[in-house]
N, C-alpha and C positions, 0 to 999 in steps of 0.2 A: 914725477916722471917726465922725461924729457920729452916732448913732440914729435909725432912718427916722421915729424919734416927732415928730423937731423940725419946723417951719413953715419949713421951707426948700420950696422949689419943687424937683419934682423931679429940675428938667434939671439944678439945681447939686449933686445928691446923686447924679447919675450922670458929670457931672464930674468928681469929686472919687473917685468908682470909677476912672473912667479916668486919674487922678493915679495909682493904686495900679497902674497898668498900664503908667508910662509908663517905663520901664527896660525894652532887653532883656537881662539877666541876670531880672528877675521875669517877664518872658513867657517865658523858656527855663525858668525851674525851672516852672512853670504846664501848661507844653507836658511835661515830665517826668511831673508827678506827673498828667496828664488819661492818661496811658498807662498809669499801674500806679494800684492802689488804694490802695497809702503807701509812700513812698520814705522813707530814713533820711538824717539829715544826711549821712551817710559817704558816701552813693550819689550826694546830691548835691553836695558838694565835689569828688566825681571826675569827675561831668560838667560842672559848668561850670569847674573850673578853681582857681576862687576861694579865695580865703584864709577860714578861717572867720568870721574876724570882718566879713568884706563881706559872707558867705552868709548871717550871722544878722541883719546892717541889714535884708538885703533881704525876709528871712524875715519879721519885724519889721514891714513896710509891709504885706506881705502879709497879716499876720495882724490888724494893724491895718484895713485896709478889708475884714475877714471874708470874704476868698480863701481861705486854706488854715486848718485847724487841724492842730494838735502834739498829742502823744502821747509821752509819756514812758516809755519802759520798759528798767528797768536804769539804762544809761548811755548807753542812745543816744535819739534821740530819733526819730521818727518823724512825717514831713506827708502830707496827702493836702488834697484840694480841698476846700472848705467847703461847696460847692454842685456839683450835677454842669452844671449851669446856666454853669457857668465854661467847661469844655473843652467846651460849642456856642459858648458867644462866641467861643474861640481858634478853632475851623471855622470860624466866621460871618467872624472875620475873614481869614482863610486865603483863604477862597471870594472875597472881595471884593477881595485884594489881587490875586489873582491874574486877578480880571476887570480890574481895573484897570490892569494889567501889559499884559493881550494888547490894551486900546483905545488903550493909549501907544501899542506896537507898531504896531499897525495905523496910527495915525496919521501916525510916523515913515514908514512905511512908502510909503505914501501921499503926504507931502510928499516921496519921495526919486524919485517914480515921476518919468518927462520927461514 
């Protein structure tokens, strides 16, 4: 991710945030680590599943659009969010999806009435 220093407008530097957001394996480990204050690679290979070398791409993006940072100690390594700024967006978008959910609903619901 480029540096907020550059002449980019800033809708294309919040684009290019939500590139860094558009996987769900990076919103599941995102949604992990806004619940604890630093998860270990090991905690999260075992919640998503993943092979390590797909957890560290993913880690990688993340760490690339300045979401999470690492911490190394010993042999394991350690992430946490880079900004607490991160797990409101994961709520903000929580709250919106789920408004969005119950006006489908209603809608369906509504086109099913006689």
């Amino acid at each position: 991710m480029k540096p907020l220093t550059d002449q980019r407008p800033l809708y294309e530097v919040k684009a290019n945030l939500f590139k860094g957001l558009a996987h769900p394996v990076r919103v599941r480990v995102l949604e992990v680590l806004s619940a604890s204050d630093e998860v270990s690679v090991t905690e999260l290979l075992d919640d998503t599943g993943l092979q390590a070398s797909h957890l560290s791409q993913h880690l990688a993006v993340l760490r690339r659009h300045n979401l999470v940072v690492a911490e190394r100690r010993a042999s394991q390594v350690y992430y946490r969010l880079a900004y607490p700024q991160v797990a409101e967006l994961l709520r903000a978008a929580r709250s919106l999806l789920i408004d969005i959910l119950e006006s489908s609903r209603q809608l369906v619901s509504s086109a099913e009435m006689p």
